[in-house]
mmCIF file of the C-alpha atoms, coordinates in Angstrom:
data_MODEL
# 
_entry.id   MODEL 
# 
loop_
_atom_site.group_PDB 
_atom_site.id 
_atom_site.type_symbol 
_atom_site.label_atom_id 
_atom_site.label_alt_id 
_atom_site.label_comp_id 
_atom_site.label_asym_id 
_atom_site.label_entity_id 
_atom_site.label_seq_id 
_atom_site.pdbx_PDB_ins_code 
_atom_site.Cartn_x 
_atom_site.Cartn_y 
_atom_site.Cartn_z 
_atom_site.occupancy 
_atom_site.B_iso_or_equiv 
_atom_site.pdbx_formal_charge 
_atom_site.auth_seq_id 
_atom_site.auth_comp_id 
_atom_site.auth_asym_id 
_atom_site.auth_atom_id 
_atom_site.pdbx_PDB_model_num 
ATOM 1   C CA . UNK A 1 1   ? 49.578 61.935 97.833  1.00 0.00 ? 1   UNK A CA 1 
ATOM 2   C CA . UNK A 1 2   ? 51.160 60.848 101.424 1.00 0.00 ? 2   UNK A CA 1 
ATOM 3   C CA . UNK A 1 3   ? 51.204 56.943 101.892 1.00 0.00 ? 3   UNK A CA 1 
ATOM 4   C CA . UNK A 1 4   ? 52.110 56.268 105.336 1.00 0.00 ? 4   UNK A CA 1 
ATOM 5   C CA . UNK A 1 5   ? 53.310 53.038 107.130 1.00 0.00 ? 5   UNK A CA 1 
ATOM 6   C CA . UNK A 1 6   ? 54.744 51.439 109.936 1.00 0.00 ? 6   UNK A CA 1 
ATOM 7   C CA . UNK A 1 7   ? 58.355 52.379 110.006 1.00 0.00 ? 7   UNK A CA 1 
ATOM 8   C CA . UNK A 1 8   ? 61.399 52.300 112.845 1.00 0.00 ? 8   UNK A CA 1 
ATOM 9   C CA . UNK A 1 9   ? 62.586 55.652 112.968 1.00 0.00 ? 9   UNK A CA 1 
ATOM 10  C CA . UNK A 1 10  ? 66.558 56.034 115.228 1.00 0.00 ? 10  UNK A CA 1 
ATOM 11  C CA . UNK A 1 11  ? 68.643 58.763 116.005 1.00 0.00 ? 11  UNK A CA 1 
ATOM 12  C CA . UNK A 1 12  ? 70.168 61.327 118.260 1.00 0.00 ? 12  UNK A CA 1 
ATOM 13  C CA . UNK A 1 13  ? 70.072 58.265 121.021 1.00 0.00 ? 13  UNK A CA 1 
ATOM 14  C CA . UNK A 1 14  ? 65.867 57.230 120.593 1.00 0.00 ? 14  UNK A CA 1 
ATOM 15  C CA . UNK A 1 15  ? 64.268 54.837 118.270 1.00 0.00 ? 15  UNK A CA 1 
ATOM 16  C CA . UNK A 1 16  ? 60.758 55.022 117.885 1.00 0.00 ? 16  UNK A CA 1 
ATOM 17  C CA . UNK A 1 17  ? 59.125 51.773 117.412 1.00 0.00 ? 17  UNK A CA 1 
ATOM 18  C CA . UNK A 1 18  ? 55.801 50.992 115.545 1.00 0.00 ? 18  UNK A CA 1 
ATOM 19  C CA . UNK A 1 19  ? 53.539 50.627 118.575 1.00 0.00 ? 19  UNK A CA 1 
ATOM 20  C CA . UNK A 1 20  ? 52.613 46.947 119.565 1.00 0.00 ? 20  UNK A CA 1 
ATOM 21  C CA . UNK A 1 21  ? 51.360 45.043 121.957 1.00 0.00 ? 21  UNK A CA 1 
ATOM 22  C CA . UNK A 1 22  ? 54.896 44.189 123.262 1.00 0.00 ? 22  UNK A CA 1 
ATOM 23  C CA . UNK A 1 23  ? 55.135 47.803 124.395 1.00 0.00 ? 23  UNK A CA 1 
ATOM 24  C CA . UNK A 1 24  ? 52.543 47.260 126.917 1.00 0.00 ? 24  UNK A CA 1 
ATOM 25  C CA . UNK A 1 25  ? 54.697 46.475 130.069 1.00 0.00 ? 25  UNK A CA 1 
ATOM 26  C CA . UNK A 1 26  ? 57.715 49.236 129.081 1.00 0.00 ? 26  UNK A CA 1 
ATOM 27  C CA . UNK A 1 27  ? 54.555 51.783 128.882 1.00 0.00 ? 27  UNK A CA 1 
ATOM 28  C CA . UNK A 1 28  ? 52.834 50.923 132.117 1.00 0.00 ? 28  UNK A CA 1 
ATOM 29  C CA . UNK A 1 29  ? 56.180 51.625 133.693 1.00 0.00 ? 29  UNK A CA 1 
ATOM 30  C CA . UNK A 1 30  ? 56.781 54.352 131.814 1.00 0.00 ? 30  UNK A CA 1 
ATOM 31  C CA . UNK A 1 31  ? 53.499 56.213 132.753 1.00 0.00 ? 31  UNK A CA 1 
ATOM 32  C CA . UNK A 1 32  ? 53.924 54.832 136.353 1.00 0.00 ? 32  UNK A CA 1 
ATOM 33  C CA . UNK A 1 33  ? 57.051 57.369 136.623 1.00 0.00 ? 33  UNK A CA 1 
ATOM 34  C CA . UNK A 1 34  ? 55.435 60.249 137.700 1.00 0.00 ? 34  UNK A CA 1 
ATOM 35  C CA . UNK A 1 35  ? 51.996 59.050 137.424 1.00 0.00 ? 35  UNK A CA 1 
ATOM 36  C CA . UNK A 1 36  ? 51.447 60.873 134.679 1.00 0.00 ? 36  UNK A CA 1 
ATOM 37  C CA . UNK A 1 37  ? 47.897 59.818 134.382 1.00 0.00 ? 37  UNK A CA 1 
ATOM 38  C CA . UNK A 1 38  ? 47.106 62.120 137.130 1.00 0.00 ? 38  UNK A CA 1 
ATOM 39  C CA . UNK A 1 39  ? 46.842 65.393 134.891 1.00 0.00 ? 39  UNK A CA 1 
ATOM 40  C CA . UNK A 1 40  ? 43.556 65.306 133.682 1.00 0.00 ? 40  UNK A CA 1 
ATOM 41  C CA . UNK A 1 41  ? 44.635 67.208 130.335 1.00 0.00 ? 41  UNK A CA 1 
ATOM 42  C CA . UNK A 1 42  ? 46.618 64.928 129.037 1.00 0.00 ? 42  UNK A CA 1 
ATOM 43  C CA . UNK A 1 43  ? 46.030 61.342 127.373 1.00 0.00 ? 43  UNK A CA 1 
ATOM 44  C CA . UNK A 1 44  ? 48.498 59.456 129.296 1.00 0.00 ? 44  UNK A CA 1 
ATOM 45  C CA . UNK A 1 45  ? 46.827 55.810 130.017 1.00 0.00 ? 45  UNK A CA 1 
ATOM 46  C CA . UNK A 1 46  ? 47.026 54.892 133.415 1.00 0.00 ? 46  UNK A CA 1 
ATOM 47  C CA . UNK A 1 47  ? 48.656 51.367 133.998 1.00 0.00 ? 47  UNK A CA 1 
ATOM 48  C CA . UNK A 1 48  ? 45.402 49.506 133.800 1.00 0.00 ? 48  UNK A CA 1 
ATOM 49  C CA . UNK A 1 49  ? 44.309 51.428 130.781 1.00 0.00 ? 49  UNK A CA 1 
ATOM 50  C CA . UNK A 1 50  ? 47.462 50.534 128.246 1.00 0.00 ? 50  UNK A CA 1 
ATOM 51  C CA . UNK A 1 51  ? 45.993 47.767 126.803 1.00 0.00 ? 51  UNK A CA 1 
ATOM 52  C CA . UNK A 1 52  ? 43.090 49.583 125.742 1.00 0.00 ? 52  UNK A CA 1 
ATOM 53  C CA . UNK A 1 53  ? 45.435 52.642 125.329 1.00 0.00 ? 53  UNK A CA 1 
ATOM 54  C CA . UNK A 1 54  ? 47.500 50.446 122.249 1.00 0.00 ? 54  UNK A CA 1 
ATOM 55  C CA . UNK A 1 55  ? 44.261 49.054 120.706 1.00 0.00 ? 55  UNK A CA 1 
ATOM 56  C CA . UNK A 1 56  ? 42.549 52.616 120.030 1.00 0.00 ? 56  UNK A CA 1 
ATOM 57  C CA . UNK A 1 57  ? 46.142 53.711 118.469 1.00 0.00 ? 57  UNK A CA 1 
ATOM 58  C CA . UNK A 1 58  ? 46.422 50.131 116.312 1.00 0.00 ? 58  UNK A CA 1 
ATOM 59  C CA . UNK A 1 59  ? 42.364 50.758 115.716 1.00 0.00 ? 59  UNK A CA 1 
ATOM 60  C CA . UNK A 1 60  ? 43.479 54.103 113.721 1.00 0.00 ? 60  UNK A CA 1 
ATOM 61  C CA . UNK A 1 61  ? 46.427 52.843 112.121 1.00 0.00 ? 61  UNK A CA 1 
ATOM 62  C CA . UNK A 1 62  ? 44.468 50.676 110.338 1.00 0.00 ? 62  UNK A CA 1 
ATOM 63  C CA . UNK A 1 63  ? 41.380 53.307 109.716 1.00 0.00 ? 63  UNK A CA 1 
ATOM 64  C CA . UNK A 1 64  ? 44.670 54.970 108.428 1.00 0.00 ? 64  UNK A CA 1 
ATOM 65  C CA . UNK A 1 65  ? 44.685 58.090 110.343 1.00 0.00 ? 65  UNK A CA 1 
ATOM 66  C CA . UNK A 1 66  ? 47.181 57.127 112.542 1.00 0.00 ? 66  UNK A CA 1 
ATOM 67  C CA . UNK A 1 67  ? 50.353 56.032 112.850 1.00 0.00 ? 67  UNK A CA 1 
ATOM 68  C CA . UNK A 1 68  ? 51.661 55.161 116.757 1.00 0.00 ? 68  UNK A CA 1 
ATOM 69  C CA . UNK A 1 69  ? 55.187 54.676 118.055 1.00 0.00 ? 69  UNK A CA 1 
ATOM 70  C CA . UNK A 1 70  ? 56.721 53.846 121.551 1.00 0.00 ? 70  UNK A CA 1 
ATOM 71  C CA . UNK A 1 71  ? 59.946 56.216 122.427 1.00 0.00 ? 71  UNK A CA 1 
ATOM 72  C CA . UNK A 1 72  ? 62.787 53.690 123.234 1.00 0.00 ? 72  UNK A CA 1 
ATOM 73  C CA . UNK A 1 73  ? 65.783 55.730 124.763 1.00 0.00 ? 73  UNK A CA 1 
ATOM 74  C CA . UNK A 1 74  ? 68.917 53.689 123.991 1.00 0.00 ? 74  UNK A CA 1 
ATOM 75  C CA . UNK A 1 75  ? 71.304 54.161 126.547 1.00 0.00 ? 75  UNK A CA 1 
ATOM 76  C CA . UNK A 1 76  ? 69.726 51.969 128.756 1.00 0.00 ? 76  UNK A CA 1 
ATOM 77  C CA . UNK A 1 77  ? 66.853 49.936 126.236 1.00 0.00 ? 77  UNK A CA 1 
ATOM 78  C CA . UNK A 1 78  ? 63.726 51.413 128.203 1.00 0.00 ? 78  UNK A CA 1 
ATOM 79  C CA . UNK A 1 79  ? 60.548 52.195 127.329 1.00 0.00 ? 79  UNK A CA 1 
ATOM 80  C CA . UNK A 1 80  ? 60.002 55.781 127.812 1.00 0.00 ? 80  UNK A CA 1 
ATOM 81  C CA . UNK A 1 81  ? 57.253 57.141 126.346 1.00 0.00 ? 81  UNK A CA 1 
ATOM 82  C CA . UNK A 1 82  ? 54.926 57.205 123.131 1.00 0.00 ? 82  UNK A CA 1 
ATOM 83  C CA . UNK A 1 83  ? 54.122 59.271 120.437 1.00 0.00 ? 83  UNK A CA 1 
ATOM 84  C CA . UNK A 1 84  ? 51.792 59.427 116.856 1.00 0.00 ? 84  UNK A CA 1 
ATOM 85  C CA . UNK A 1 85  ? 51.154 60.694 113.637 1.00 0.00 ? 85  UNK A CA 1 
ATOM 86  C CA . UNK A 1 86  ? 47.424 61.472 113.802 1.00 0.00 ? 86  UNK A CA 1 
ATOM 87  C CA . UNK A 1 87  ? 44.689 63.250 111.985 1.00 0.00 ? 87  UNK A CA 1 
ATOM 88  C CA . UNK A 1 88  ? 46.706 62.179 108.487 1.00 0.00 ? 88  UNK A CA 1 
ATOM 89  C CA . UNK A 1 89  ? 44.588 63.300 105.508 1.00 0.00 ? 89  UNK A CA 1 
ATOM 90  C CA . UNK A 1 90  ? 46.826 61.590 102.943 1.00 0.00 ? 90  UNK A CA 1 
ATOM 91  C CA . UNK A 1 91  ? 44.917 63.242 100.107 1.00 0.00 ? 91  UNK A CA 1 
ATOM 92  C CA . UNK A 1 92  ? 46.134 66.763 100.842 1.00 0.00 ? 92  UNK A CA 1 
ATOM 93  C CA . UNK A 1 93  ? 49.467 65.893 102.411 1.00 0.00 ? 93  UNK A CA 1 
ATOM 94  C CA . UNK A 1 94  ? 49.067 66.530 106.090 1.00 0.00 ? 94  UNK A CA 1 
ATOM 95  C CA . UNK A 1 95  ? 49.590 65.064 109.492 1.00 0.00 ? 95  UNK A CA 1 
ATOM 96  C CA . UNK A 1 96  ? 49.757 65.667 112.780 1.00 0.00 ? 96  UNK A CA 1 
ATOM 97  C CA . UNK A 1 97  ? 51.437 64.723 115.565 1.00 0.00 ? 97  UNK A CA 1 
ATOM 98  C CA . UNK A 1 98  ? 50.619 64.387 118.976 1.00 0.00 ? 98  UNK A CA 1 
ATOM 99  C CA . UNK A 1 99  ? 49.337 62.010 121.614 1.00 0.00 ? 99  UNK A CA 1 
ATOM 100 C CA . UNK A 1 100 ? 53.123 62.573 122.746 1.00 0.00 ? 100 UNK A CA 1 
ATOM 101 C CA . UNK A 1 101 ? 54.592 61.676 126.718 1.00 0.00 ? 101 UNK A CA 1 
ATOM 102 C CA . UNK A 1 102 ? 57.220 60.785 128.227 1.00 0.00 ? 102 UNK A CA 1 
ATOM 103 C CA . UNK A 1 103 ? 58.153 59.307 131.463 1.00 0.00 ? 103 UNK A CA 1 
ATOM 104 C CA . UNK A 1 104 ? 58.455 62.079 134.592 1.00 0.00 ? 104 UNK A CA 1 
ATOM 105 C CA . UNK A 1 105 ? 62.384 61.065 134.587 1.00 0.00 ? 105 UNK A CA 1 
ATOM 106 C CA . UNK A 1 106 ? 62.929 61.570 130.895 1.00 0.00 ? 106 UNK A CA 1 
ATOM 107 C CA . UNK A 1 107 ? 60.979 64.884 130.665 1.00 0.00 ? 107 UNK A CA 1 
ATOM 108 C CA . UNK A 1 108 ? 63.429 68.094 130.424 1.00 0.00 ? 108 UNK A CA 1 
ATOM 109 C CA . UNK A 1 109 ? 66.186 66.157 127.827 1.00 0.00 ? 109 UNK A CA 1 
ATOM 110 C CA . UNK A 1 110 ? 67.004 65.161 124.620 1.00 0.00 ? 110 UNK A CA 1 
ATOM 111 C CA . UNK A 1 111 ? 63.719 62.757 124.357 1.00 0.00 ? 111 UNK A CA 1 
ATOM 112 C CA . UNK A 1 112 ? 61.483 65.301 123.028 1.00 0.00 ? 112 UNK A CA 1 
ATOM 113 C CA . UNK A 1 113 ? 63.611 67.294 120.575 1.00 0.00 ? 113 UNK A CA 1 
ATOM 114 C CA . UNK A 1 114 ? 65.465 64.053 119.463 1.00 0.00 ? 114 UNK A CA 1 
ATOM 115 C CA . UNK A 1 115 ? 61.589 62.392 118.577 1.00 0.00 ? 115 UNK A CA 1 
ATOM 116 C CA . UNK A 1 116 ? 60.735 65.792 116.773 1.00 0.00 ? 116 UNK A CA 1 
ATOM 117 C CA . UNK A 1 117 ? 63.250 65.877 114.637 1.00 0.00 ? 117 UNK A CA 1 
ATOM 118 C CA . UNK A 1 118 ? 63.162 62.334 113.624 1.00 0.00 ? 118 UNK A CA 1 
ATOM 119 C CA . UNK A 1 119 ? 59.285 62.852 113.181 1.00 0.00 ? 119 UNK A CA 1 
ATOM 120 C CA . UNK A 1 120 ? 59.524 65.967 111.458 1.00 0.00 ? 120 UNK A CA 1 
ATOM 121 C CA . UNK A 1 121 ? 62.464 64.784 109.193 1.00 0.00 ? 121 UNK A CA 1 
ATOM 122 C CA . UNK A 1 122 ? 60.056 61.340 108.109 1.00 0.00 ? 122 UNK A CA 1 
ATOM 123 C CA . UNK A 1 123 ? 57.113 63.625 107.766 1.00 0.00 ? 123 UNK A CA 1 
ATOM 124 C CA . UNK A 1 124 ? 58.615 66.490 105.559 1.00 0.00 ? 124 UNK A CA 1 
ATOM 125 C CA . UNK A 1 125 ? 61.502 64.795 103.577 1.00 0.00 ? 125 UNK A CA 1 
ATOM 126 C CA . UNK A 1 126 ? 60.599 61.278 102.663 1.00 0.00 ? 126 UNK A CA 1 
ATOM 127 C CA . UNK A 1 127 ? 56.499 61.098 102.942 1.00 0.00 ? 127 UNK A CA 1 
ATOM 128 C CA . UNK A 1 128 ? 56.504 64.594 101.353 1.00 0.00 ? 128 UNK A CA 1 
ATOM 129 C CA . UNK A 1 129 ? 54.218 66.460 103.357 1.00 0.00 ? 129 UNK A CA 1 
ATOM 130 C CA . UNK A 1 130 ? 53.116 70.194 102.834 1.00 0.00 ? 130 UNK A CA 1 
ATOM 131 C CA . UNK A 1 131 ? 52.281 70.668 106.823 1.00 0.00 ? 131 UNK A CA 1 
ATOM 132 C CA . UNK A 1 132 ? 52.739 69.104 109.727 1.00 0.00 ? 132 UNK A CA 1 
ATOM 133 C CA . UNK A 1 133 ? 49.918 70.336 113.008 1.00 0.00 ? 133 UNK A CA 1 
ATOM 134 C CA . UNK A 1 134 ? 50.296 69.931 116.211 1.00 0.00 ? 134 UNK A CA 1 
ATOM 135 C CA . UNK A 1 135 ? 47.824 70.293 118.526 1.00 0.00 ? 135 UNK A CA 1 
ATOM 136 C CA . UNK A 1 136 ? 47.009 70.646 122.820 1.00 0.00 ? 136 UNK A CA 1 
ATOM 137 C CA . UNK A 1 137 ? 45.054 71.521 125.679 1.00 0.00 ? 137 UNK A CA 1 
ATOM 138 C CA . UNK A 1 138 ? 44.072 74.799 126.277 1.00 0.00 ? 138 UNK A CA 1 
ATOM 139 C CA . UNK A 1 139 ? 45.599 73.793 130.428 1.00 0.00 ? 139 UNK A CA 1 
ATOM 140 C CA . UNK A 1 140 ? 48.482 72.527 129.054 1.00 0.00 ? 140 UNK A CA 1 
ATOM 141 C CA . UNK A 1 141 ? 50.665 75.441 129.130 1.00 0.00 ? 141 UNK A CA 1 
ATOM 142 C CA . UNK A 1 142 ? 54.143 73.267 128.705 1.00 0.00 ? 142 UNK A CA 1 
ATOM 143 C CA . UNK A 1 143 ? 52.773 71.669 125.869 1.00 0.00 ? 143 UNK A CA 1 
ATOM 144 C CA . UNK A 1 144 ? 51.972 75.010 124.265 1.00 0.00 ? 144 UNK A CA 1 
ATOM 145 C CA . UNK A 1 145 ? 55.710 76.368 125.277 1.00 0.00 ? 145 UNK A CA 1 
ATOM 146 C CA . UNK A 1 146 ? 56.967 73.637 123.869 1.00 0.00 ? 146 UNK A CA 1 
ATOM 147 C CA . UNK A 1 147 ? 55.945 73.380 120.638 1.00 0.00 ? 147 UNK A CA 1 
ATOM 148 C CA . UNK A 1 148 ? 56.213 76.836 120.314 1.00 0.00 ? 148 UNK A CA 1 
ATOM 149 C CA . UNK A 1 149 ? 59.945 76.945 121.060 1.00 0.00 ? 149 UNK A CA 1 
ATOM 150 C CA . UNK A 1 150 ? 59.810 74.330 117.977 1.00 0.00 ? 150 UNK A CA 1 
ATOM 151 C CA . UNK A 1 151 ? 59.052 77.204 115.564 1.00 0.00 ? 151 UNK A CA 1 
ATOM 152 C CA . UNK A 1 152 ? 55.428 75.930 114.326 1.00 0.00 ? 152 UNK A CA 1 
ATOM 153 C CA . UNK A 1 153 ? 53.126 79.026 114.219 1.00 0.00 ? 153 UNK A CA 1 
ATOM 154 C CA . UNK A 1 154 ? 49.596 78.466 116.388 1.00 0.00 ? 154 UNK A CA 1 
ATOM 155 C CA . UNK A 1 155 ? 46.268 78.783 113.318 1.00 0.00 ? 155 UNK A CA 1 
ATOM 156 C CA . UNK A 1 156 ? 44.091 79.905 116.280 1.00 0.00 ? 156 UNK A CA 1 
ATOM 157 C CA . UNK A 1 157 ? 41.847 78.035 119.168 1.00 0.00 ? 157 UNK A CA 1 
ATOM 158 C CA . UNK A 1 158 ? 39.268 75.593 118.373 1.00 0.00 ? 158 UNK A CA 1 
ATOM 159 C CA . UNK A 1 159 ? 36.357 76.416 121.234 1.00 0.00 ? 159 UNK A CA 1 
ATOM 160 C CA . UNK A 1 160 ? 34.696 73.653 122.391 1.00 0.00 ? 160 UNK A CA 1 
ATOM 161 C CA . UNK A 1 161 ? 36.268 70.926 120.712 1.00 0.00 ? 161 UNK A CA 1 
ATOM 162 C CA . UNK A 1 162 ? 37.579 67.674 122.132 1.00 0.00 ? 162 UNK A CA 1 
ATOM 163 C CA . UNK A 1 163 ? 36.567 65.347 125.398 1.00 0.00 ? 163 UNK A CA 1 
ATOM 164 C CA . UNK A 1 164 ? 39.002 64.617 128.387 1.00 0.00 ? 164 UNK A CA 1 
ATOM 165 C CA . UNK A 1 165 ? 39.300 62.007 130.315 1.00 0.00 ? 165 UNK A CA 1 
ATOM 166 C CA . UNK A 1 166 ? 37.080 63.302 133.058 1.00 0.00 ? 166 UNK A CA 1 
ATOM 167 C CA . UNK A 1 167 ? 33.862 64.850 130.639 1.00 0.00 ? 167 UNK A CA 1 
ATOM 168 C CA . UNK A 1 168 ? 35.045 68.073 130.377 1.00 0.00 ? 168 UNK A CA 1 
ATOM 169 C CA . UNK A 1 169 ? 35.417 69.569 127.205 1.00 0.00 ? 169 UNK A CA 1 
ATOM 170 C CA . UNK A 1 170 ? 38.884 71.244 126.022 1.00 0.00 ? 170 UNK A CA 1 
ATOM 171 C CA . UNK A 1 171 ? 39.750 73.879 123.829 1.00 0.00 ? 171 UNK A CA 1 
ATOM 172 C CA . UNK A 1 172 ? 42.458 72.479 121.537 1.00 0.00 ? 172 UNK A CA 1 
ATOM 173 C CA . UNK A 1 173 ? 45.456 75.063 120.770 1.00 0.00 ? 173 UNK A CA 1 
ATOM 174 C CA . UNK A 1 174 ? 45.848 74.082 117.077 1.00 0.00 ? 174 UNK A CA 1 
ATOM 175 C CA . UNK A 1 175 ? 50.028 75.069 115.492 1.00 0.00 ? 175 UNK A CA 1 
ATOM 176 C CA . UNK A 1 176 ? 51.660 73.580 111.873 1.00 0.00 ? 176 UNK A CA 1 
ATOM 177 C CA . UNK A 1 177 ? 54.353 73.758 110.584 1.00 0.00 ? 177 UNK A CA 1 
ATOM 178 C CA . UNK A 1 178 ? 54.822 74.016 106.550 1.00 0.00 ? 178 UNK A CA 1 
ATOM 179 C CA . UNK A 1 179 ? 57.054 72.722 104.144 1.00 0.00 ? 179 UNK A CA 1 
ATOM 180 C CA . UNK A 1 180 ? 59.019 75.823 103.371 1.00 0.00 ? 180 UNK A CA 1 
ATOM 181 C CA . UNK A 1 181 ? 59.511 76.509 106.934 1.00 0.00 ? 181 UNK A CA 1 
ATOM 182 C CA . UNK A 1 182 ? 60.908 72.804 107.940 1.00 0.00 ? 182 UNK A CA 1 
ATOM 183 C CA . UNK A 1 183 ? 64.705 73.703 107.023 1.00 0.00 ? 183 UNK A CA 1 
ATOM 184 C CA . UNK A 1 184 ? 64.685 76.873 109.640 1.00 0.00 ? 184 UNK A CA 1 
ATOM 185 C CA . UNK A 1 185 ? 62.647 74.384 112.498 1.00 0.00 ? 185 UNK A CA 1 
ATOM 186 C CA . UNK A 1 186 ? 65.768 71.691 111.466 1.00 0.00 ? 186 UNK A CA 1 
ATOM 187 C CA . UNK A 1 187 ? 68.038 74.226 112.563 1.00 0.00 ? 187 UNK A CA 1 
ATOM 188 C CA . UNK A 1 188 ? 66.552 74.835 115.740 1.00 0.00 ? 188 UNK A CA 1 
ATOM 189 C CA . UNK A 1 189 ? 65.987 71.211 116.624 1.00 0.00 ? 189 UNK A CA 1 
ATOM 190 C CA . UNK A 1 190 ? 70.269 70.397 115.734 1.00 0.00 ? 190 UNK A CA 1 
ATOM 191 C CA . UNK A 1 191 ? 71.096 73.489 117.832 1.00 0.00 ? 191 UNK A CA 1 
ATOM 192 C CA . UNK A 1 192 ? 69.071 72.347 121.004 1.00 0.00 ? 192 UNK A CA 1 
ATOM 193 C CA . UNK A 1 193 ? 70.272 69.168 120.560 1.00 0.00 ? 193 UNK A CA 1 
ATOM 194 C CA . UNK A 1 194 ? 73.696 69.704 120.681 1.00 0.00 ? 194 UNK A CA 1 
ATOM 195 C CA . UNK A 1 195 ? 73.681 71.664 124.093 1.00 0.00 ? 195 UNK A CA 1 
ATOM 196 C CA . UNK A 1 196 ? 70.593 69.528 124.850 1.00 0.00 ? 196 UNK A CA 1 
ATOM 197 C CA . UNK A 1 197 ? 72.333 66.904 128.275 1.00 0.00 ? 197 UNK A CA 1 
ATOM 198 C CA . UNK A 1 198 ? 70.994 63.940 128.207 1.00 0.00 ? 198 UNK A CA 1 
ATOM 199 C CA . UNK A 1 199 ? 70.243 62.641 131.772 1.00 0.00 ? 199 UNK A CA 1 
ATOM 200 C CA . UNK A 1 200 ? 72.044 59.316 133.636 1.00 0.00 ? 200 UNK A CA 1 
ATOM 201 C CA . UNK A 1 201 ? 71.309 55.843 133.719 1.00 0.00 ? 201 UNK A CA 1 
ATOM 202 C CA . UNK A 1 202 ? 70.319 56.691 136.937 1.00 0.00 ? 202 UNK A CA 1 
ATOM 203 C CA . UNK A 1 203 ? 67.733 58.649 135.757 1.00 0.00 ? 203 UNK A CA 1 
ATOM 204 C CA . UNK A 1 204 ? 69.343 62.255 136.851 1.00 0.00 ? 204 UNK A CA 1 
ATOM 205 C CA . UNK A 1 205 ? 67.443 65.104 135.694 1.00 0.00 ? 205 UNK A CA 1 
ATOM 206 C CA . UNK A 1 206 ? 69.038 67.996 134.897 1.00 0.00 ? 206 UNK A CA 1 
ATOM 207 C CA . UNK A 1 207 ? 67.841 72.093 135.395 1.00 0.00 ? 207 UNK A CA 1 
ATOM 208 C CA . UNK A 1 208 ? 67.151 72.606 131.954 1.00 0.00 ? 208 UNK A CA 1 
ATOM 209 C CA . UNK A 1 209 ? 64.194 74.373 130.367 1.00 0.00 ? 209 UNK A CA 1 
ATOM 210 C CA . UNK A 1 210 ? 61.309 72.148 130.046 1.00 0.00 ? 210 UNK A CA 1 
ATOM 211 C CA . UNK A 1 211 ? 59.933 70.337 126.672 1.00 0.00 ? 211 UNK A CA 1 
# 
């Protein structure tokens, strides 16, 4: 059985942090780029909502079923996004990850396929997990691209199933990924990552396929 913890996770130019209440200023500005709390699909807090945003994540890491980081890029030391382990069912081996964004000006780089890897690699190799899910909006079409260009296979569509931020109802696109097919999804996150630019310290962002 799984037993998951707080841990700082670095590589391929990110760190992901255990989430904390310190984060709270470096996510405000993070979500501010972009305004990302405008698509009403996503879970993005907007800056007034952060506080609340960190205490529902720390509220489920101790419940344990979850497990929250904030994405520090390390170039420059900013805060640019967040992401979670979530869902975790210890006794059969399994989490998920999600509740994942990333600043407007980090979007379309390294961010996402450097914190999938590191994720992935924490999950699969030293927790032990049989499967990792992912999961999205049924609107959020480069969500669904992207984790499909991961390599997880999609289970099917759960109808009906989850509440957004403005009382509709989504349907969540539900994908995993399973033990025995983590070394071929490796591959494909060290390829992308090699021809994967990263973007400026000016915050350049280059035309490159979306995450």
């Amino acid at each position: 059985m799984i037993s998951v913890a707080p841990i700082t996770l670095e590589g391929h130019g990110v760190r992901l942090e255990p989430l904390t209440a310190s984060h709270e200023a470096g996510l405000a500005a993070a979500a501010s780029d972009g305004k990302l709390w405008e698509l009403w699909y996503t879970s993005v807090p907007a800056p007034n909502e952060v506080t609340q945003y960190i205490q529902f994540a720390l509220d489920g890491q101790r419940a344990g079923t979850m497990l929250p980081w904030a994405v520090r890029e390390l170039s420059n030391g900013q805060i640019v996004g967040s992401t979670r382990y979530h869902d975790i069912v210890a006794s059969i081996d399994r989490v998920e990850i999600g509740w994942t964004w990333y600043a407007a000006s980090w979007q379309r780089t390294h961010i996402n396929a450097a914190c999938k890897i590191l994720l992935l690699t924490h999950a699969f190799d030293t927790l032990g997990c049989a499967i990792v899910g992912l999961r999205t909006d049924n609107f959020n079409f480069a969500s669904q691209k992207a984790i499909e260009r991961l390599g997880a296979k999609r289970d099917g569509v759960i109808r009906h199933h989850y509440a957004r931020r403005d009382g509709s109802v989504r349907d969540s696109f539900m994908y995993s990924i399973l033990k025995e097919e983590w070394p071929d999804v490796r591959k494909n996150l060290e390829f992308r990552l090699k021809i994967r630019p990263r973007i400026s310290a000016l915050g350049q962002n280059p035309s490159v396929p979306a995450d």
